[in-house]
C-alpha angles and dihedrals in degrees: 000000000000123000113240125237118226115224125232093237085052088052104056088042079059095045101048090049088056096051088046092058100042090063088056112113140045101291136038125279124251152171120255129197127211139189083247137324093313101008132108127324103240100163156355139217126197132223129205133240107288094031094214156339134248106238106233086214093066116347101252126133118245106193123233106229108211128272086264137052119247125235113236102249105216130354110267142113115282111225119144127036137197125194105214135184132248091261090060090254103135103234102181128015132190142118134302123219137166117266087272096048097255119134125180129255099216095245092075099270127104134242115215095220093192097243146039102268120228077260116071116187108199125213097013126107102226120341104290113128130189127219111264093029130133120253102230114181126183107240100238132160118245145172 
């Protein structure tokens, strides 16, 4: 069997259903990082109301962060990320790396993860965050 393209008009239909539903529920979405897929909450980011925009060019999101910027929540490396609704249901899932790829291993060196995540922590070298810190993530479109 074939695999099936999906069409940029298909895309966006997608992606505005996504953000749509992403706004549902009482708080804003955001955007949560974790120590790895299960692991400890280290930060949040949060997104604004709406959460984010189709892009006419291609019909991907690219996500709206909050008016203000987050503080960092416990010391940790960041690995794994979840954008959830405003509700708490976790829409979209996948790694977090530095803008080089890099992600941290949690003992001060660095994993070269072989490509840039859907999570892109700027100014940071690898994923390790510190308490108190801002949450800063590169604007980027997905989906």
């Amino acid at each position: 069997m074939r695999d099936l393209v999906l069409t940029q008009e298909a895309r966006a239909a997608r992606n505005a259903a996504s953000i749509a539903r992403a706004d549902e529920g009482p708080g804003n979405s955001a955007i949560k990082l974790y120590t790895a897929q299960g692991g400890t909450l280290v930060a949040v980011r949060q997104l604004g109301k709406p959460c984010g925009s189709v892009r006419e060019a291609d019909g991907r999101m690219v996500l709206v962060p909050g008016a203000q910027n987050d503080l960092v929540l416990a010391t940790g490396a960041a690995n794994w990320g979840e954008w959830c609704a405003g509700d708490g249901v976790a829409l979209y899932v996948g790694p977090v790396t530095d803008e080089h790829g890099m992600a941290s291993d949690g003992a001060g060196g660095l994993v070269d993860t072989g490509d840039v995540g859907p999570w892109v922590l700027e100014g940071t070298r690898g994923t390790q965050l510190y308490e108190g810190g801002l949450v800063l993530l590169r604007s980027a479109a997905i989906g």
